[in-house]
N, C-alpha and C positions, 0 to 999 in steps of 0.2 A: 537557316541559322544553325550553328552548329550547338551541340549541347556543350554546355558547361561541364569541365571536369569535376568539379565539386557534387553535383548532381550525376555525374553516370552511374548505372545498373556496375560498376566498379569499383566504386568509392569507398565500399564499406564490405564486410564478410556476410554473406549471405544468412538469411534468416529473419527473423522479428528483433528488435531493439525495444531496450526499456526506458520512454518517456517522461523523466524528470526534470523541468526546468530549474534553472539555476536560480530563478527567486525563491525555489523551494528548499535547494542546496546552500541557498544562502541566507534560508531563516532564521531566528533565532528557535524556533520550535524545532527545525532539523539540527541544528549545532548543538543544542542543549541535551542529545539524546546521547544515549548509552550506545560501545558501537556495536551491542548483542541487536539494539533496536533497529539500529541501520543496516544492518545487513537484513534483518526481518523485512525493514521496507522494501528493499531491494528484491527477494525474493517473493512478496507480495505484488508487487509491481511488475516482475518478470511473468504472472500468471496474466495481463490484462492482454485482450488480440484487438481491440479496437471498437467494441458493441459490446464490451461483458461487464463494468465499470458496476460494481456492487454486487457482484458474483465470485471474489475471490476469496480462498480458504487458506484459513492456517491450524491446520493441525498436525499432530507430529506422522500421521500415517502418511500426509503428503509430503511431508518436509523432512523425510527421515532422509529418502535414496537422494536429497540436496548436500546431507552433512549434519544436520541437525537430531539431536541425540538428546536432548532434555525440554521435558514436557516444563517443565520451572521455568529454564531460560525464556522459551517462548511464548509461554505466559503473562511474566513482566515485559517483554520487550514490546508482544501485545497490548497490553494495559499504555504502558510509554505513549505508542503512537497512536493510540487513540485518547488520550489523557492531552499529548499535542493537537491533535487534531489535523493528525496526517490522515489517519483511517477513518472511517466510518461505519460502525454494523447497522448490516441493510437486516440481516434476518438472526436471529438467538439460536444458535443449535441447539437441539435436546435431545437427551438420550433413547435409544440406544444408538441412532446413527445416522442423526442430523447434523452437519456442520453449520456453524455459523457462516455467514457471508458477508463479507468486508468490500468495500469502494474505498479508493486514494480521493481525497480531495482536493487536487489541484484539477481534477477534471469533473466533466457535469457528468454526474450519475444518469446511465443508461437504462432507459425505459425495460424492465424487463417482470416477468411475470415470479410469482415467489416471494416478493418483497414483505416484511410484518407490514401490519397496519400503521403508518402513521411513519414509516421509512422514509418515504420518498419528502413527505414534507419537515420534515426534521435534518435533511442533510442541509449543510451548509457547506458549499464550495467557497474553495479557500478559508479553511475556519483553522489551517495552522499560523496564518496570519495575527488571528485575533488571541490567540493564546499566548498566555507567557511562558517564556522559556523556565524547563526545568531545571529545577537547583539539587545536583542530586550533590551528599553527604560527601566530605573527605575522606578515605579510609586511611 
C-alpha cells in the first residue's frame, strides 16, 4: 500500500511543529486575548518537544534573541494567559535564578520531577474552556 501524500516525510519543512488545536484557536478564552498574549502563547508552545508539558519558561533572557524587548509586555501577556486559562504554573520562580515553569493546557501535564507541591493536582486540562472571555477596555 503506497503512503499517502498528505502523510509523507515531504509534506511539511522539516523540524518540530507547534500543537494547537483549532478548538483552542477557536475559543472564546483565545479570541478574547491581547495579540502581545498570542504571540506569547505561540512562543510558549514553540518550547514544548513532546514529554516536557509544564517545563516551559517565559522570561525575557529566553525570549529576548525571539524579538521580545519588554519585561511589562510579557508580564501582562503572562497574566492574560493564565488568567484565560491557556497556561498553567507548575513551579513559582525565585530569585536569584529560578524560573517559573508554565504547561499549555489543552494537553495532559507531563509527569516530570521539579514540580511545587500541589501542581500536578491543581492543573485542569482544558480549563481555557471554562473561563470567560476577557473584556479588555476600549482605548
Amino acid at each position: 500500500m503506497a503512503k499517502s501524500k498528505r502523510h509523507s516525510s515531504s509534506s511539511r519543512d522539516a523540524g518540530g511543529f507547534v500543537p494547537i488545536p483549532w478548538m483552542v484557536l477557536d475559543s472564546l478564552a483565545y479570541l478574547g486575548l491581547s495579540h502581545p498574549a498570542k504571540a506569547l502563547l505561540l512562543e510558549i508552545a514553540r518550547q514544548f518537544h513532546g514529554d516536557d508539558n509544564g517545563r516551559m519558561i517565559v522570561t525575557l533572557a529566553h525570549l529576548k534573541p525571539r524579538g521580545w524587548t519588554s519585561y511589562d509586555t510579557i508580564q501582562r501577556a503572562k497574566q492574560e494567559l493564565l488568567d484565560a486559562g491557556l497556561i498553567y504554573e507548575t513551579v513559582k520562580g525565585r530569585r536569584p535564578n529560578r524560573a517559573s515553569w508554565y504547561a499549555l493546557t489543552w494537553l495532559s501535564l507531563d509527569k516530570l520531577d521539579g514540580y511545587d507541591q500541589g501542581a500536578t493536582a491543581g492543573f485542569m486540562r482544558s480549563a481555557y474552556l471554562k473561563t470567560q472571555p476577557l473584556h479588555r477596555q476600549a482605548v
